[in-house]
N, C-alpha and C positions, 0 to 999 in steps of 0.2 A: 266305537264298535270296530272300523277299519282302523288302521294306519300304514302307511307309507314308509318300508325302511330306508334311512336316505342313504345308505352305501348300497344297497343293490336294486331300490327302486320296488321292490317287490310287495303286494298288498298283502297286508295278515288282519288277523282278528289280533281283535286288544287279549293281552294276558288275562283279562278276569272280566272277558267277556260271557255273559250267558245269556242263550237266544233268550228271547222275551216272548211270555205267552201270548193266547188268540186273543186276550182282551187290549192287552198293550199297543197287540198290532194293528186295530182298527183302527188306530188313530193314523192319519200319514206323517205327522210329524215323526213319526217312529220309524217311519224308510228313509230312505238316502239313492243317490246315485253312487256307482263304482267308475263308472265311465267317465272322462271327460267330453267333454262339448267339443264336436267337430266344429271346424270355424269356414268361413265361407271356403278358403283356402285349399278345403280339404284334408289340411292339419289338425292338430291339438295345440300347436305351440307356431308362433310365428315364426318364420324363419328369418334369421337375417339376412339383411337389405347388403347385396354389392356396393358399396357406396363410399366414401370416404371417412373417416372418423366423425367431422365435423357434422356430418348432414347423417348422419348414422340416426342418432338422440332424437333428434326432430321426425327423422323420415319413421321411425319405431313407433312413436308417442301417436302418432298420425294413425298409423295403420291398427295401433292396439284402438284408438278411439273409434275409427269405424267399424272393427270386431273385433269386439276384447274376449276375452281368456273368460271362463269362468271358474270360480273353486270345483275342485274335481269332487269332493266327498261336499254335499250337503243335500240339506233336507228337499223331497219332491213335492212339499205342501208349500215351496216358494214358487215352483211350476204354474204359471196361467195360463188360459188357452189365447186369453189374449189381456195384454198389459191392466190392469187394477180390476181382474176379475175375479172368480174364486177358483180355487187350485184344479187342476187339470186333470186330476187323476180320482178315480172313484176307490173307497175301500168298503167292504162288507164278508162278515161272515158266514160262509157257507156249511148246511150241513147240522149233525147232532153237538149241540155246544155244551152236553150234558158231563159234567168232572167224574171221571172215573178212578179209582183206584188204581195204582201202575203196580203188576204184580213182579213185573221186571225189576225194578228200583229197589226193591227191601227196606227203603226206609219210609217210615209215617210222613204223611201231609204230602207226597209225590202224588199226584194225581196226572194222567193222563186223559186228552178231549182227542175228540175224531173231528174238531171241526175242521174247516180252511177257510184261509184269510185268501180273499182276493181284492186282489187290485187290477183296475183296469183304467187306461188310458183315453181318456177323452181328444190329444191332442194329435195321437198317433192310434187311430182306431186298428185296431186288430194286435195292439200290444195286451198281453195282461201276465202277470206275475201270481202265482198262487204258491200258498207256503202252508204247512202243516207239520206240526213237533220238530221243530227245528231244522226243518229242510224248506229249502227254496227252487222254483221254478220259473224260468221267465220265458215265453213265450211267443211271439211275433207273425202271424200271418195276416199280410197285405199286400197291399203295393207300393210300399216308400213315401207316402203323400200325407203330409202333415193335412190335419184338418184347417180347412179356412185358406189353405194354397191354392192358388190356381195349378190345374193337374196340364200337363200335356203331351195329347194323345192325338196325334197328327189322322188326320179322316183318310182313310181310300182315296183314291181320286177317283171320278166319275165313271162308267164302263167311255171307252170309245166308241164314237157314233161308227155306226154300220156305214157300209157303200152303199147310195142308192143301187136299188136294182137299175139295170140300164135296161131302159126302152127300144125293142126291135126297130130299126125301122123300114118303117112301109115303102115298099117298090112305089113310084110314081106311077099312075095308071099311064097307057102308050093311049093316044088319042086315036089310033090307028084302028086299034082290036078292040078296045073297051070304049063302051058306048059312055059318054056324062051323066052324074047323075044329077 
């Protein structure tokens, strides 16, 4: 579907690609990512290490093993919410899935559907993607918080305690004028 041209990096559709209908797409094996995988780093690619030639190899090997790279285009049905579970992402057809005649087209057996395919993200709630006759949407409203992360959302601190009222105080009676009580 996509490819990568390697002299200018640039994403294209395959030459004899054609979208695939609402039934195809329910399947998630039939999506993909465009994006690559942000790594802890905040890259897509590690950068290289300051380092000497020799400790170069080793210090690389090291750092791809604690966050490796992933393939940039593959399937989102290998997506888990969490390791050897089932895929992370939800697909279903919304709407009239009845085949209509396309009076645009001119040619026989074109049929046009008004349904849409959605997808929706279990791992990043508020992501979902909806696509309908060969157009795509991807959409994202949250707050950045993978499901099953701990979120951190630092509390108020407490109001500050008031000043006690301060207490007048009372004249000592003169033993003089004022009689004991």
């Amino acid at each position: 579907m996509l490819a990568q041209d390697e002299e200018t990096n640039e994403v294209k559709y395959g030459e004899e690609f054609v979208f695939p209908k609402i039934e195809e797409l329910r399947d998630i094996k039939t999506w993909g990512n465009v994006h690559q995988v942000i790594l802890m780093a905040g890259r897509v690619t590690h950068q290289p290490l300051d380092l000497p030639e020799e400790e170069l190899g080793p210090a690389m090997e090291e750092l791809e093993a604690k966050d490796p790279t992933v393939e940039r285009f593959r399937d989102i049905g290998e997506h888990a919410l969490f390791p050897g579970e089932q895929s992370s992402w939800i697909s279903k057809v919304v709407g009239d899935t009845q085949q209509y005649a396309d009076a645009n087209a001119g040619g026989e057996g074109d049929n046009v559907s008004f349904a849409v395919n959605v997808l929706k993200s279990l791992r990043w709630p508020g992501a979902v993607t909806v696509s309908k006759n060969g157009k795509c949407c991807s959409v994202y409203v949250g707050h950045g918080l993978k499901k099953g992360d701990p979120s951190y959302n630092p509390i108020e601190p407490p109001t500050v305690q008031e000043d006690p009222e301060e207490e007048e105080e009372k004249p000592e009676p003169n033993p003089l004028t004022e009689p004991p009580i």
